[in-house]
C-alpha positions as CSV (number, residue, x, y, z in Angstrom):
1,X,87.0,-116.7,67.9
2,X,85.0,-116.1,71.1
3,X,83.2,-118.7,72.7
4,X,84.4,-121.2,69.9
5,X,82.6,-119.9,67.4
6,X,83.9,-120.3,63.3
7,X,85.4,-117.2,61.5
8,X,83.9,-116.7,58.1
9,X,85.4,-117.9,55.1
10,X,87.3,-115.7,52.6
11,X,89.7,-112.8,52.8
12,X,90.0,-110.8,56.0
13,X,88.9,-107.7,54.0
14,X,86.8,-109.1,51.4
15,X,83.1,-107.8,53.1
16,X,84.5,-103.7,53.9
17,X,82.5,-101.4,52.2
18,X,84.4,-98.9,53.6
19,X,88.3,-99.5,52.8
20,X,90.7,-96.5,54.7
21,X,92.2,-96.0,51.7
22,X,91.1,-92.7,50.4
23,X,90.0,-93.9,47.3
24,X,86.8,-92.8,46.4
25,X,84.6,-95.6,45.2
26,X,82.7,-95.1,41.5
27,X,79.5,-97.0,42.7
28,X,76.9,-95.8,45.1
29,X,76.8,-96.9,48.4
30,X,73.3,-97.8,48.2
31,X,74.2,-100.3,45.8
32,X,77.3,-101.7,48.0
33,X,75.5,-101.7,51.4
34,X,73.5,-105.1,52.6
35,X,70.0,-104.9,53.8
36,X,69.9,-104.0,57.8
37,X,69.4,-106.3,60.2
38,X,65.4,-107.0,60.7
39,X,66.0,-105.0,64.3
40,X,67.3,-102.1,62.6
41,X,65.1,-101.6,59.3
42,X,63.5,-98.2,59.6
43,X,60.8,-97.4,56.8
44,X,60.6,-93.7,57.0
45,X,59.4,-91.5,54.4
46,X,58.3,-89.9,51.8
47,X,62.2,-90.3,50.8
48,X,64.2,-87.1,50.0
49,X,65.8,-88.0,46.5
50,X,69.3,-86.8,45.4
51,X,72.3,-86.6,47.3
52,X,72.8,-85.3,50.3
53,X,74.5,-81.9,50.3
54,X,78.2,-81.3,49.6
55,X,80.8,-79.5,51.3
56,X,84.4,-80.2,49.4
57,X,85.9,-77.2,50.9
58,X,85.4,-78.5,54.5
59,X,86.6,-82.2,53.8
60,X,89.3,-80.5,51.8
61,X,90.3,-78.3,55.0
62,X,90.2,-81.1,57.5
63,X,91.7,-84.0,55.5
64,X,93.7,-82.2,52.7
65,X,93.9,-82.4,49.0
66,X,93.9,-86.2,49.0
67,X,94.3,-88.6,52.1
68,X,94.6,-91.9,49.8
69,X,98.0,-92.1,51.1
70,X,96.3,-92.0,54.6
71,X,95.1,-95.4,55.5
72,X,93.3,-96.8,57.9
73,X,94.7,-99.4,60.1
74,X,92.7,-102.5,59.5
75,X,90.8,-102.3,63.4
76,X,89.5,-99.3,62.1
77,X,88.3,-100.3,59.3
78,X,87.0,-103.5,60.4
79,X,84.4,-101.0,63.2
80,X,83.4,-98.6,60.8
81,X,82.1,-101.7,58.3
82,X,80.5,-103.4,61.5
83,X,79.0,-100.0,62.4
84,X,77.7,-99.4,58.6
85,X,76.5,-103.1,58.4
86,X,75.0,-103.3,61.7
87,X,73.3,-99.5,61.9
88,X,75.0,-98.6,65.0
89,X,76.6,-95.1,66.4
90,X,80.4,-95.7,66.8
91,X,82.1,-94.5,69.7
92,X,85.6,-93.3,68.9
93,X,87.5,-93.2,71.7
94,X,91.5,-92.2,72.4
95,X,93.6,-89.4,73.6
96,X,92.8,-85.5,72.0
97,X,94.4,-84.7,69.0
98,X,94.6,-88.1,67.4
99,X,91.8,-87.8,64.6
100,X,88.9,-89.3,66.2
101,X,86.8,-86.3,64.4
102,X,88.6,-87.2,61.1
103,X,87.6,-90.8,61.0
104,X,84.0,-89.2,59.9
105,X,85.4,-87.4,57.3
106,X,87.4,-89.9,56.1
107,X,84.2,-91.9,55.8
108,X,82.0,-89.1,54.4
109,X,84.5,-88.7,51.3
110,X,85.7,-92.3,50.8
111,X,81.8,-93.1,50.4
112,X,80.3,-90.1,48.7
113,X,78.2,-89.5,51.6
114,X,78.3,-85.6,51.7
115,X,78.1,-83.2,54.3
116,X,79.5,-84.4,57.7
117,X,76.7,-83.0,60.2
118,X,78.3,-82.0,63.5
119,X,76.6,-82.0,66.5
120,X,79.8,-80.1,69.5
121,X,78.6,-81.1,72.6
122,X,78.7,-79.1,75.8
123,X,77.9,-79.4,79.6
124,X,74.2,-77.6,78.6
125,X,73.6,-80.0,75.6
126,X,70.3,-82.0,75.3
127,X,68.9,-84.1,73.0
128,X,66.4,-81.5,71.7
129,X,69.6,-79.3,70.8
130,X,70.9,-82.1,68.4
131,X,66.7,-82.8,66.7
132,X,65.4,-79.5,66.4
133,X,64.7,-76.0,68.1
134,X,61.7,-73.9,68.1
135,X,62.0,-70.1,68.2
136,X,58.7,-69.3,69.9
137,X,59.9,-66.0,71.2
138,X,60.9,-64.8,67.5
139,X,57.7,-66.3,66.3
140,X,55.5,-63.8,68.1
141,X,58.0,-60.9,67.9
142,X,57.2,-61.6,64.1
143,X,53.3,-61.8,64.1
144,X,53.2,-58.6,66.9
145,X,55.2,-57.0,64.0
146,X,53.2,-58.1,61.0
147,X,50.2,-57.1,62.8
148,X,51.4,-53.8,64.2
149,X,52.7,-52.7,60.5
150,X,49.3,-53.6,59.0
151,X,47.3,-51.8,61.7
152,X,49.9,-48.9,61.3
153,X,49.2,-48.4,57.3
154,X,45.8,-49.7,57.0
155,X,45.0,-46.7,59.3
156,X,47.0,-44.4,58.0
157,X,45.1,-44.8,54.9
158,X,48.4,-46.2,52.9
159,X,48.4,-49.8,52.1
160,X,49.8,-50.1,48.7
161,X,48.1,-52.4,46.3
162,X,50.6,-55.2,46.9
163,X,50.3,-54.5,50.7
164,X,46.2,-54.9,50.0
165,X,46.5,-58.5,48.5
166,X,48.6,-59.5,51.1
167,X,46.2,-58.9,53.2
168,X,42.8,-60.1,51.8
169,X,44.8,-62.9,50.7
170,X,44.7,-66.4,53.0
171,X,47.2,-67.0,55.0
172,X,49.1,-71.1,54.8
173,X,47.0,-72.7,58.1
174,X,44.2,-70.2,57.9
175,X,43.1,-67.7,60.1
176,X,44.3,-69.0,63.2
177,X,48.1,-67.8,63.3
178,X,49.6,-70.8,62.0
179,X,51.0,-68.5,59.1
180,X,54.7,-69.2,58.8
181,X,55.2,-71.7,61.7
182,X,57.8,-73.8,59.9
183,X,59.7,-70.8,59.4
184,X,60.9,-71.0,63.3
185,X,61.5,-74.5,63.2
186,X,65.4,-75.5,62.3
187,X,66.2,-79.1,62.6
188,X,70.1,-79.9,64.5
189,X,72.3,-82.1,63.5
190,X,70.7,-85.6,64.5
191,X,67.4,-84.3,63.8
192,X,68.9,-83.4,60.1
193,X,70.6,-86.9,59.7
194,X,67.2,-88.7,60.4
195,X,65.6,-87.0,57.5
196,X,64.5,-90.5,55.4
197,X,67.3,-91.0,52.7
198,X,68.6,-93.9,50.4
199,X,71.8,-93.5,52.0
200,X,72.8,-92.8,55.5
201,X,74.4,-89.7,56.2
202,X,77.5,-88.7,58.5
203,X,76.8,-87.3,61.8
204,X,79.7,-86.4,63.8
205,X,78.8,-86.1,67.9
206,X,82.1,-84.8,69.1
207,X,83.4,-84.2,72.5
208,X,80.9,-86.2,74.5
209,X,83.0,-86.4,77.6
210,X,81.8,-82.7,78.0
211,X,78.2,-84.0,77.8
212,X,75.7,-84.1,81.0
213,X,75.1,-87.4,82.8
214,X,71.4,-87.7,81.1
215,X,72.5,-87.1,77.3
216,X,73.4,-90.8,76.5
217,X,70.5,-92.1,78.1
218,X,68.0,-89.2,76.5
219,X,69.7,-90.4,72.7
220,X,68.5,-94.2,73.4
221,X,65.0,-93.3,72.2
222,X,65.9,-91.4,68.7
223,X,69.4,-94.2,68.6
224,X,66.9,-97.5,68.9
225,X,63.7,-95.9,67.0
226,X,65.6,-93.6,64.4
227,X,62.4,-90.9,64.6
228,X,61.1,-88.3,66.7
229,X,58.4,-86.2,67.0
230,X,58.5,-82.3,66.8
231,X,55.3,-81.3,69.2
232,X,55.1,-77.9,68.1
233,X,53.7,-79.7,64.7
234,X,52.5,-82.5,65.6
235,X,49.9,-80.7,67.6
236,X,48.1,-79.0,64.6
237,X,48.7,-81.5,62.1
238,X,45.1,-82.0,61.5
239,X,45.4,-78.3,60.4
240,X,48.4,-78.4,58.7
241,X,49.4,-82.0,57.9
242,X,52.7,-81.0,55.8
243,X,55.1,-78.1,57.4
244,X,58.5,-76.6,55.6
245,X,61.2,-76.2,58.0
246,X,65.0,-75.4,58.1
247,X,67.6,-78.1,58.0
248,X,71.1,-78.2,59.8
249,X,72.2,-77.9,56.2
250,X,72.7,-74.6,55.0
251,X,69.7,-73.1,52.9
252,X,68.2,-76.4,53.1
253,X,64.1,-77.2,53.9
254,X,62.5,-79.8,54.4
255,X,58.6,-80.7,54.8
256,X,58.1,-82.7,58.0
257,X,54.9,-84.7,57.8
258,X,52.6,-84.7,60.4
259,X,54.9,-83.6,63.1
260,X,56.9,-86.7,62.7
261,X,60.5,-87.7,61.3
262,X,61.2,-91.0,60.6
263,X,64.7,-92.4,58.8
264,X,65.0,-94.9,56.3
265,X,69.0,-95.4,56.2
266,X,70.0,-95.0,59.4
267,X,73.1,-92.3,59.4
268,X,76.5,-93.5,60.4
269,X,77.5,-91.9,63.8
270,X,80.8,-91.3,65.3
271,X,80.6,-89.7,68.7
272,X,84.1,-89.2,70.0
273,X,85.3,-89.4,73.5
274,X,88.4,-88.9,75.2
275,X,87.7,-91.5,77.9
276,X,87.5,-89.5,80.7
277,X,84.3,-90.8,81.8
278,X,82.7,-94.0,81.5
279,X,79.0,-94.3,79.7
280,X,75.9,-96.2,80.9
281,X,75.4,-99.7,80.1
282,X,72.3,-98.9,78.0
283,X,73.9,-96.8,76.1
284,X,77.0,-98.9,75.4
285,X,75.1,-101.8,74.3
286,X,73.4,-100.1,71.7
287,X,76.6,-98.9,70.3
288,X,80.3,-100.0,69.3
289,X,83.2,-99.2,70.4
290,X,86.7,-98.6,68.7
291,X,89.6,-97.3,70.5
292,X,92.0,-95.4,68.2
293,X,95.5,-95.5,68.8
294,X,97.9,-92.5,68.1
295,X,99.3,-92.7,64.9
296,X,102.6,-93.8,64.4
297,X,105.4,-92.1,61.8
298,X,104.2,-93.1,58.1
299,X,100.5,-92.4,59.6
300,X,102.0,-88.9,60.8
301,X,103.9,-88.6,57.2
302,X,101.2,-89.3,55.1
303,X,98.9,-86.5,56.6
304,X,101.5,-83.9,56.4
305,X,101.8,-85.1,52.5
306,X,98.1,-84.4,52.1
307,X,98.3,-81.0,53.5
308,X,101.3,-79.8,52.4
309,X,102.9,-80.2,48.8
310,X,106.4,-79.4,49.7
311,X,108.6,-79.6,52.6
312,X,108.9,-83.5,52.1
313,X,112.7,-85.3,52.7
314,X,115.2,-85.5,55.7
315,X,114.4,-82.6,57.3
316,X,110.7,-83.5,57.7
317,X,111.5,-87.0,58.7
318,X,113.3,-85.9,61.4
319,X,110.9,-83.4,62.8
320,X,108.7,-86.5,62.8
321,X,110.7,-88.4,64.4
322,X,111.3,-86.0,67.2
323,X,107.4,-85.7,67.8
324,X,107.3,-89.4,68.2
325,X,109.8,-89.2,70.6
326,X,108.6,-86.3,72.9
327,X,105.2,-87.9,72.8
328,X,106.8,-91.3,73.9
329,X,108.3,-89.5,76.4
330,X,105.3,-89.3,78.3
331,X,102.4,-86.6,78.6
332,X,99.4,-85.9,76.0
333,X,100.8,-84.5,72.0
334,X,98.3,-83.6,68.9
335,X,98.7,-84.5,65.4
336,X,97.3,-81.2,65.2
337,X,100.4,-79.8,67.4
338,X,102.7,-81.4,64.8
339,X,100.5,-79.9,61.3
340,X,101.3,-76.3,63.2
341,X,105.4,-76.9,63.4
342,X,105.5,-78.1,59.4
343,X,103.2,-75.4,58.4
344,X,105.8,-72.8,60.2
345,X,108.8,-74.9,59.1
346,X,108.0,-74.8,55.2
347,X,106.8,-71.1,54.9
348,X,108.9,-68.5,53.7
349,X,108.4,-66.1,55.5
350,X,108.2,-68.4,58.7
351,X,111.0,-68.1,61.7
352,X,114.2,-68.3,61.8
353,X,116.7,-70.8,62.9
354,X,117.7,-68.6,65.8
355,X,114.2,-68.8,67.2
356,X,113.1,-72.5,65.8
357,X,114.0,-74.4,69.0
358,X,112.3,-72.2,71.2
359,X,108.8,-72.0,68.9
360,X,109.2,-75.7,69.3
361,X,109.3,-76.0,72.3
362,X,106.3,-74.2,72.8
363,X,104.2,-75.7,70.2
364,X,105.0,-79.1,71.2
365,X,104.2,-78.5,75.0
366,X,102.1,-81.4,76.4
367,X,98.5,-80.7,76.4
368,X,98.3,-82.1,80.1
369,X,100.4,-79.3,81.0
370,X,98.4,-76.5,79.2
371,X,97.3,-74.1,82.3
372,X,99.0,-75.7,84.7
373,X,101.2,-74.3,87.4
């Protein structure tokens, strides 16, 4: 152990919460997970009760019908607990293609944790992108149209009864065009997964190498304080302390108080790298860090048996087996690369022998060489 310190006793596995295994467990994480640490206890609410929204057919499409027979190598597992246990974002890194966006679906079904928010990163990311936007612009295209249709009919002398109560009617936030303002508010990803739950959801920041220099240092302040502030509310909360805006889930609300979203589970975040570029300190230290490494032949069998329910014997384990071999061979090769050959291999109506070799060859090309000379 470093610096001489004791391991704990008991088994090597005995304190995951989250096992690799697939296997959905029949008791609630809430129930399972240890208090934080007193550094990381957040005490937002009111709390939203309920699950968090499911999406099956997206785990289903990512992972397959089952991945139990997909298991997590034991480093992996070991992170993910530390990262559960300890409330901090995980930083997946390894080479493209080897499931570092999986690992958070693997997590979000083997825990019953719902909906895996992603937040894609590109070079014009910010951290306002991943909390929430405000559509100011659409906002008073809709109140120059509101107005312009009740001028329009009131002096034209037409404004049906219905139209007439709308209009003698008060308006949510009085007179002072606060009507409707939640309605151009829609909370990202991160701003989504900080909505105060029981349980943390799964928030999946992927491709960060893509990110600007500033990003990692802008997410300390939501990271270390798990709230933020939405101006646009919080300045006329006096007027309209409670606000209904749009979530990153779809046809989800939710009523921000005050102008202020505070967590009470803190969500489990992978944010996947490639390695290309190296991350500030700050921003390290306030995370951990697992390194995934490619996966070798069973790991490569058992996600083609989750995807595909024929095709299995020699034939398969061969094709495997090459893979493995042109990847050792040197250069960058995705499991995704691989999926694409066995999907081809086992339709009917796929190619023939005659042309196999050369599709092949072109689907397993090394991703370093992609647009190359």
């Amino acid at each position: 152990m470093p610096g001489g310190a004791s391991a704990p006793s008991g088994d090597a596995n005995d304190w995951w919460i989250y096992g690799g295994t697939g296997e959905v467990s029949a008791v609630p994480l809430a129930d399972r997970l240890p208090p934080p640490p007193p550094w990381r206890d957040f005490d937002g609410g009111p709390v939203v009760p309920g699950a968090a929204p499911r999406d099956d057919a997206e785990i289903r499409r990512r992972l397959g019908a089952s991945d139990a027979m997909v298991r997590t190598s034991s480093d992996e597992a070991d992170m993910v607990n530390a990262a559960l246990f300890l409330r901090r974002p995980l930083i997946v890194t390894g080479p493209p293609g080897i499931g570092k966006s999986s690992l958070a679906h693997r997590v979000s079904r083997e825990l019953g944790l719902g909906r895996v928010l992603r937040w894609t990163i590109t070079s014009r990311s910010t951290v306002k992108d991943g909390l929430y936007t405000y559509d100011a612009i659409g906002r008073v295209q809709d109140a120059a149209a509101r107005g312009a249709l009740h001028d329009s009919a009131t002096t034209a002398g037409r404004l049906s009864e219905e139209d007439e109560q709308t209009a003698d009617a008060p308006r949510p936030g009085g007179p002072d065009g606060l009507h409707g303002l939640g309605d151009f508010v829609q909370l990202g990803p991160l701003g989504t997964a900080l909505i105060p739950r029981d349980t943390p959801r799964v928030l999946l920041i992927d491709e960060f190498d893509k990110a600007d220099t500033d990003l990692a240092n802008d997410l300390l302040g939501a990271f270390e304080d798990g709230e933020f502030q939405i101006p646009e509310l919080s300045r006329v909360r006096a007027r309209m302390p409670e606000v209904e805006v749009h979530t990153d889930d779809p046809d989800d609300t939710f009523v921000v108080h005050r102008g202020r979203i505070r967590c009470r589970a803190f969500p489990f975040v992978v944010i996947t790298s490639n390695g290309e570029r190296s991350l500030p300190p700050a921003f390290l230290r306030r995370c951990l860090s697992l390194e995934m490494a490619p996966p070798d032949a069973d790991r490569l069998a058992a996600m083609l048996a989750a995807q595909f329910t024929g095709g299995e014997g020699a034939e398969r384990a061969v094709m495997i087996r090459d893979f493995l071999s042109r990847a050792l061979a040197g250069g960058t090769l995705a499991a995704d690369q691989l999926m694409n050959a066995e999907y081809l291999r086992v339709s009917p109506s796929g190619p023939g022998e005659a042309s196999w070799n050369r599709l092949l060859h072109s689907l397993w090309r090394r991703l370093d060489e992609v647009g190359s000379a």
